[in-house]
Backbone bond lengths (Angstrom), bond angles and torsions (degrees), N, CA, C in turn:
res aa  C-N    CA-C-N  psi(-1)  N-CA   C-N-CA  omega(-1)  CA-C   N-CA-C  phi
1 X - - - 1.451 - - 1.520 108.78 -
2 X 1.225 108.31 131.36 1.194 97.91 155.10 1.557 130.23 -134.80
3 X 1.537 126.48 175.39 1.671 102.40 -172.47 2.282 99.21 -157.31
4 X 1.204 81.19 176.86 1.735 102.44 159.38 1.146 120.61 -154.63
5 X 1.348 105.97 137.56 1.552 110.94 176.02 1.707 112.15 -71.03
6 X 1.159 135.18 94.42 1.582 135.36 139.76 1.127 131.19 -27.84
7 X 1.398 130.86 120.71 1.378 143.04 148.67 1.490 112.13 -96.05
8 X 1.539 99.17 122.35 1.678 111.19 177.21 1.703 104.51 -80.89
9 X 1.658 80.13 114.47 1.584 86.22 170.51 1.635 137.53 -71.36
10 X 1.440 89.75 -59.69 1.863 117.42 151.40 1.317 103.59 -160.14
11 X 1.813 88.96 -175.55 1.284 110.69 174.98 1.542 129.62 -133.28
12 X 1.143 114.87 149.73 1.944 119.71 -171.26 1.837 97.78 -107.62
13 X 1.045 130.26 112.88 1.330 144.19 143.22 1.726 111.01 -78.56
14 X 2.003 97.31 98.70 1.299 99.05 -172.54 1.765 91.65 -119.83
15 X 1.476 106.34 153.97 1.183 136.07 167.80 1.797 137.41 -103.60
16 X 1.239 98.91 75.29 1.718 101.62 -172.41 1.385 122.21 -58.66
17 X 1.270 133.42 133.06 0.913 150.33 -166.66 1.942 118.66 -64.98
18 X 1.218 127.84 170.68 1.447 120.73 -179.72 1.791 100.35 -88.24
19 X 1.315 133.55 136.73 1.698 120.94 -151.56 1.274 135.23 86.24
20 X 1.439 99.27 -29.28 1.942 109.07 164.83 1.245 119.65 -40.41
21 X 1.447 107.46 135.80 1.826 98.09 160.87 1.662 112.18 -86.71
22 X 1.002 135.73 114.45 1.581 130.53 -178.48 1.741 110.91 -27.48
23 X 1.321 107.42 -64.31 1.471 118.81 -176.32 1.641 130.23 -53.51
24 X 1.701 90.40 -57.15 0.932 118.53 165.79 1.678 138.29 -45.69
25 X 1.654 97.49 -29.13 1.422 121.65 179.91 1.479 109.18 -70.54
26 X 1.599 103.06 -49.48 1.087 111.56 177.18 1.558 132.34 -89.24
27 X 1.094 118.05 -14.65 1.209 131.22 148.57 2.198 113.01 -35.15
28 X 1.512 96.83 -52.94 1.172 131.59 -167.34 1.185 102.86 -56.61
29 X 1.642 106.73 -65.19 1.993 132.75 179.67 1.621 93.44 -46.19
30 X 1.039 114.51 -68.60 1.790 124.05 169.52 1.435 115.61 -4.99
31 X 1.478 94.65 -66.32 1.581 102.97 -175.63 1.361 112.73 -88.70
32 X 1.032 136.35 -38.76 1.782 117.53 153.81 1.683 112.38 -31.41
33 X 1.643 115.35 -59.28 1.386 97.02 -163.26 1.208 111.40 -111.88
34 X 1.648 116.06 79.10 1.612 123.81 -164.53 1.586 108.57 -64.56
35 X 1.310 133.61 21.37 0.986 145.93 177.89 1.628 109.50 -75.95
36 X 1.490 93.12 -65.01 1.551 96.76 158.55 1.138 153.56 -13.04
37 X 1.434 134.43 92.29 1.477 110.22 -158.79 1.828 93.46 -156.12
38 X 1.224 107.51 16.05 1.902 114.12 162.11 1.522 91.46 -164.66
39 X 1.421 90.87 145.17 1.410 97.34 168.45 1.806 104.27 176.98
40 X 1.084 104.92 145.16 1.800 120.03 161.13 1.364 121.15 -88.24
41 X 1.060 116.15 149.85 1.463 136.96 179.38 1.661 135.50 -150.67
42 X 1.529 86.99 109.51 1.356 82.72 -169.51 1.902 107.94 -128.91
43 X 1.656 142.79 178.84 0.738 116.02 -130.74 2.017 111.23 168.05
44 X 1.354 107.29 143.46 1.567 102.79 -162.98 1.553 95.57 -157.40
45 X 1.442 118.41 151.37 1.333 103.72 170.28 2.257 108.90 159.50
46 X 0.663 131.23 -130.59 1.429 145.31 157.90 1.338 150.02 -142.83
47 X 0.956 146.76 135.84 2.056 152.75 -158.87 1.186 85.63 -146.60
48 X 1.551 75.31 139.30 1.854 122.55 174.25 1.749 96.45 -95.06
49 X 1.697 117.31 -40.91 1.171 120.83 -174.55 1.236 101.00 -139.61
50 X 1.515 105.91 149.59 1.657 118.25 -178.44 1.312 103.46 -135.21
51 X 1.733 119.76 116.94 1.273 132.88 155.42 1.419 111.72 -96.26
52 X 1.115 112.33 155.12 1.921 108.33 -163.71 1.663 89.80 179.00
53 X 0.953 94.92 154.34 2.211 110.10 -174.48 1.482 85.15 -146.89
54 X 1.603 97.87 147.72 1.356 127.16 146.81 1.349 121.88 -109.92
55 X 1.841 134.96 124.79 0.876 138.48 -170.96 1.700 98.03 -73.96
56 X 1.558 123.77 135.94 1.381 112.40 176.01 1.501 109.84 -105.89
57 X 1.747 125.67 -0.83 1.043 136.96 136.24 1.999 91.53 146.79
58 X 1.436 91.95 2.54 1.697 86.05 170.12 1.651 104.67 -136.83
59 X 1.249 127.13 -23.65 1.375 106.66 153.22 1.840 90.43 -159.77
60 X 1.876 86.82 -178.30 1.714 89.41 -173.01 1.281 113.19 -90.19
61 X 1.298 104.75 134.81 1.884 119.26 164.75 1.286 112.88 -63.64
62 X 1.450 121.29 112.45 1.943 118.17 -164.06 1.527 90.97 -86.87
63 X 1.165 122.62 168.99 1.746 135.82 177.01 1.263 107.05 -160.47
64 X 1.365 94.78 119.20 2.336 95.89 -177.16 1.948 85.05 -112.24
65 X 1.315 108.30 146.20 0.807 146.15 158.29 1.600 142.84 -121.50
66 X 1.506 119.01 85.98 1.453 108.40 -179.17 1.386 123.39 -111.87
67 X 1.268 126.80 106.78 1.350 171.98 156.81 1.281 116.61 -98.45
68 X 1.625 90.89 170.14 1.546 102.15 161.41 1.793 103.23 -106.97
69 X 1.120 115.44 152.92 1.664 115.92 -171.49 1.297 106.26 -168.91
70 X 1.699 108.26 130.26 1.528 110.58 162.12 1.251 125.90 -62.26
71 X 1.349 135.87 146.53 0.943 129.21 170.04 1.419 105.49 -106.10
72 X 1.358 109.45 119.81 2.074 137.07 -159.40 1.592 80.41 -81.90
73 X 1.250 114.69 -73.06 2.015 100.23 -153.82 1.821 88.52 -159.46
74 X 0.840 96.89 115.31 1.504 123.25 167.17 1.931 110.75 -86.72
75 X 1.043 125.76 109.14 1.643 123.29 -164.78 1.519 108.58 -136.84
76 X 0.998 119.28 130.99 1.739 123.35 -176.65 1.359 124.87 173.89
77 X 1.314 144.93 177.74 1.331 162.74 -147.47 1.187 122.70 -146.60
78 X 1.510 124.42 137.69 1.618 131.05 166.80 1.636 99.01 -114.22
79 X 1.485 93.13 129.66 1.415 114.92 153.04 1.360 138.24 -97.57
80 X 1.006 137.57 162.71 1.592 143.26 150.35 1.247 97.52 -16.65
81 X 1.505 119.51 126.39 1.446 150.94 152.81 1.798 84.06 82.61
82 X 1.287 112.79 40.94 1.752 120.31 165.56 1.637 106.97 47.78
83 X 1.032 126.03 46.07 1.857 123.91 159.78 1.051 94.98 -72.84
84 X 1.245 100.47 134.73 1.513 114.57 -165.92 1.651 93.25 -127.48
85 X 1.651 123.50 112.20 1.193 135.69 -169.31 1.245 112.25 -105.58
86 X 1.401 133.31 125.48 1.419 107.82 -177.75 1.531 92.61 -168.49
87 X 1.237 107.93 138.27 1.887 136.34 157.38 1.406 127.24 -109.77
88 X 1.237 109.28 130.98 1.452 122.39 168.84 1.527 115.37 -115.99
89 X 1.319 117.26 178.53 1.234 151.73 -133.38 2.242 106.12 -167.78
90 X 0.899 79.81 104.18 1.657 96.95 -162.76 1.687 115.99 -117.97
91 X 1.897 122.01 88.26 0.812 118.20 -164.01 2.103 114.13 -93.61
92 X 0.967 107.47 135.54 1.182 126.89 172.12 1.447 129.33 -61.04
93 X 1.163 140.51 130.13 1.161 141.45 171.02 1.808 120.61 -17.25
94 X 1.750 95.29 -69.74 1.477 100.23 -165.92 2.009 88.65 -95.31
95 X 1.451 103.67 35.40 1.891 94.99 141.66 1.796 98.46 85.84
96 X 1.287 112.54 1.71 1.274 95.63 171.31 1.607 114.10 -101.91
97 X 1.252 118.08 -155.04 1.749 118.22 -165.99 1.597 97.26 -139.99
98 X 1.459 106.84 151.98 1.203 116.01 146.66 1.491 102.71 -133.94
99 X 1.549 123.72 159.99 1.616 120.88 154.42 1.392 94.42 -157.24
100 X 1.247 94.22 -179.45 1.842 117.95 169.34 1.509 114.60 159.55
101 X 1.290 126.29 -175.88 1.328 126.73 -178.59 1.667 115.89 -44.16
102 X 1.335 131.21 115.89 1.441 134.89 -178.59 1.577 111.28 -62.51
103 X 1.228 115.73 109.46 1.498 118.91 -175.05 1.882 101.10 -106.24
104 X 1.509 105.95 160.49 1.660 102.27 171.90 1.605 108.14 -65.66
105 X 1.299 82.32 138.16 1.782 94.11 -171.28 1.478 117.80 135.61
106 X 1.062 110.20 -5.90 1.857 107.70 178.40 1.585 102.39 -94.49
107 X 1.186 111.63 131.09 1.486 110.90 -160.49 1.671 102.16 -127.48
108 X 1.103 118.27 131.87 1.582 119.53 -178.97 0.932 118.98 -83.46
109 X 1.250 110.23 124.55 1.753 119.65 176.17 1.405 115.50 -83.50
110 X 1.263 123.37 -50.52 1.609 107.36 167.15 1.504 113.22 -129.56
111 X 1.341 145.75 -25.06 0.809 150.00 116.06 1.586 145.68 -142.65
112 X 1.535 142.80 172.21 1.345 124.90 156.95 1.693 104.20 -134.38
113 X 1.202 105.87 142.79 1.278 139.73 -164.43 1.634 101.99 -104.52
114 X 1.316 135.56 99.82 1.510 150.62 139.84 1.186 158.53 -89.04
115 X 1.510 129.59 118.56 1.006 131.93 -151.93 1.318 108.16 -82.85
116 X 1.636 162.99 98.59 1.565 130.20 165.55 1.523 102.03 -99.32
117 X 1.217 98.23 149.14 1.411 121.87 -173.28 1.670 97.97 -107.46
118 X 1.072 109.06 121.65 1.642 115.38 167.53 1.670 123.35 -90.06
119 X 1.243 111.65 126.77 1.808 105.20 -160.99 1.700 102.19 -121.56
120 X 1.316 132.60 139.94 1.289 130.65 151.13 1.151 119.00 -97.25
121 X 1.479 153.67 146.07 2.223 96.90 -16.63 1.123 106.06 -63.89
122 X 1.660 79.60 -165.70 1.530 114.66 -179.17 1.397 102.33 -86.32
123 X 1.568 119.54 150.61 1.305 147.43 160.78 1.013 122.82 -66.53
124 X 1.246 150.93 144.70 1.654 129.62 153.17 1.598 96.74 -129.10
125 X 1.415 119.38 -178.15 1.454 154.98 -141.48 1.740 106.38 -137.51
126 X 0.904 136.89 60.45 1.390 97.23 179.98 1.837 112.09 -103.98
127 X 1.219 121.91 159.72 1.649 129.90 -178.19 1.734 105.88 -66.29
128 X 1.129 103.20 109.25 1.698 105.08 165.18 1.339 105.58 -113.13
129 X 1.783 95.17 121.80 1.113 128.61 -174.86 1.520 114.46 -58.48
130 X 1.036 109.38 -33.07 1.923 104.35 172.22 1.618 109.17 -63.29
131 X 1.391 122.06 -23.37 1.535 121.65 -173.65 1.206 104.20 -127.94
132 X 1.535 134.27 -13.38 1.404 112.46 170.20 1.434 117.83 72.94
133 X 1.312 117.16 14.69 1.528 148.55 -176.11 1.622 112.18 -109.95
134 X 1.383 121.74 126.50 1.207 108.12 150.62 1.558 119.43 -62.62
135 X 0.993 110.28 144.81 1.979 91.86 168.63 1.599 80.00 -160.49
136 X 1.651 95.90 157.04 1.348 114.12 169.57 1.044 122.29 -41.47
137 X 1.750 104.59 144.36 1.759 122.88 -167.03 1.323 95.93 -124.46
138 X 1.510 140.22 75.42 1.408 125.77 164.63 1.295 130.18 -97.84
139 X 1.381 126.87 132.86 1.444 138.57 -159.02 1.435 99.30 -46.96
140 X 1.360 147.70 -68.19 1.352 132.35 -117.97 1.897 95.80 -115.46
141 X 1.414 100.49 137.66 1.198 108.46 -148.92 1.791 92.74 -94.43
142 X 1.073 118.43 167.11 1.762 115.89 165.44 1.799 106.84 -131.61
């Protein structure tokens, strides 16, 4: 295991527009506030279209979806140099679900509403070679 203790610095209550790309937006927010460099993200709202991948443990399975669909809980992380990580949860009309990793391509139909939480320190990313994944690098060991 490993971990860091976080201190919440602040927070941005942002509002995406109808045409937004989910990811993309925030990808975007990223680079306005290069300050950024940990943070949570979490998240509620609606898609006209849903792109989403499942990792099958050697690369991601893409899935387009165009509908209309709530979006149940949007949940994810910014790292160092702003990777912006994030999964949703995508409910269906007649009550069922889809989700998986949020890829560019989920497009808002009327709106989504997000919380990011800004944390000190910084996060980092690094590539582990058994998965070919960045995934979190945190100092303190368990």
């Amino acid at each position: 295991m490993e971990y860091i203790k976080q201190k919440p610095q602040y927070s941005f209550l942002i509002r995406l527009l109808k045409g937004e790309d989910i990811l993309l937006s925030l990808q975007k927010f990223c680079e306005k506030f290069t300050d950024i460099s940990a943070g949570s993200i979490k998240g509620i709202g609606a898609v006209s279209q849903v792109k989403y991948g499942f990792f099958d443990g050697e690369k991601y399975l893409e899935n387009v979806l165009e509908e209309n669909l709530e979006v149940l809980s949007i949940i994810g992380n910014i790292a160092e140099g702003q990777i912006v990580h994030l999964h949703g949860i995508f409910g269906k009309a007649d009550g069922t679900c889809i989700g998986g990793h949020i890829l560019p391509g989920c497009i808002i139909s009327v709106t989504c509403e997000l919380t990011v939480t800004v944390f000190e320190p910084k996060v980092i990313r690094k590539l582990d070679p058994e998965t070919n994944l960045k995934l979190l690098s945190l100092p303190e060991k368990m």
